[in-house]
N, C-alpha and C positions, 0 to 999 in steps of 0.2 A: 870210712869213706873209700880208702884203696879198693876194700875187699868190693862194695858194691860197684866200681870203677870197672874192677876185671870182673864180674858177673857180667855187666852191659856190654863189656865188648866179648865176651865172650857167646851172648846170646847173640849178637849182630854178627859175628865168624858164623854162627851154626845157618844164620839166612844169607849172607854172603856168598860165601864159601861155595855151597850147591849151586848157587845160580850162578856164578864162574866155571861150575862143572859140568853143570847138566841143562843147559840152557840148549845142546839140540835136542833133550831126550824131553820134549812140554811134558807128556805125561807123567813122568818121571818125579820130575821137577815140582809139578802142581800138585803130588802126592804125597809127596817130601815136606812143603811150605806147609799143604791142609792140616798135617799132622800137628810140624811146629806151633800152627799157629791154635787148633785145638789147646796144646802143652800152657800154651805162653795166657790163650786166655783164660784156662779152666785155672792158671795158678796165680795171676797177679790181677784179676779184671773185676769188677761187678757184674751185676747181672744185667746193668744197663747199658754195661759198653759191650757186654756179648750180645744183646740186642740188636745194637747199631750194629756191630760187625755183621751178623745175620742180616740184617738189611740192605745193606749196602751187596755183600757177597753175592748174593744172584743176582737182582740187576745189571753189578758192572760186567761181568762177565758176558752174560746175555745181549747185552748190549754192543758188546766189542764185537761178539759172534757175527751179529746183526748186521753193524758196519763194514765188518772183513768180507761177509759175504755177497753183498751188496755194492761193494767197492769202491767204497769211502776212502778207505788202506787195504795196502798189502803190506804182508812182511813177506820176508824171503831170506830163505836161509842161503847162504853164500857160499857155505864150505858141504854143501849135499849136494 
């Protein structure tokens, strides 16, 4: 039970952790997660939850494009 304890927090540091760091560099950042989260699904997932992950993954994104562009929202970075 410890040992599986410090895995999970040790896999939530490695998502953390970056997006405390590199939160102004987006591409960076989103290169960094795509990876993790490739690691994380190809090692503990079915093939039906990499499914859903694929499904969902373009839409949201595309979608956020969509609404930023169109100005729904903006973000703004504060310290550039």
């Amino acid at each position: 039970m410890k040992r599986h304890v410090i895995l999970l927090l040790s896999i939530y540091a490695l998502c953390i952790v970056p997006v405390s760091l590199l939160w102004s560099r987006p591409v960076v950042l989103s290169a960094y997660l795509a990876v993790i989260s490739v690691f994380l699904l190809g090692r503990w997932h079915s093939k039906g939850d990499v499914l859903f992950y694929a499904v969902a993954f373009m839409p949201g994104p595309v979608g956020e494009a969509i609404a930023v562009r169109s100005g729904v929202w903006v973000y703004s970075n504060l310290c550039g």
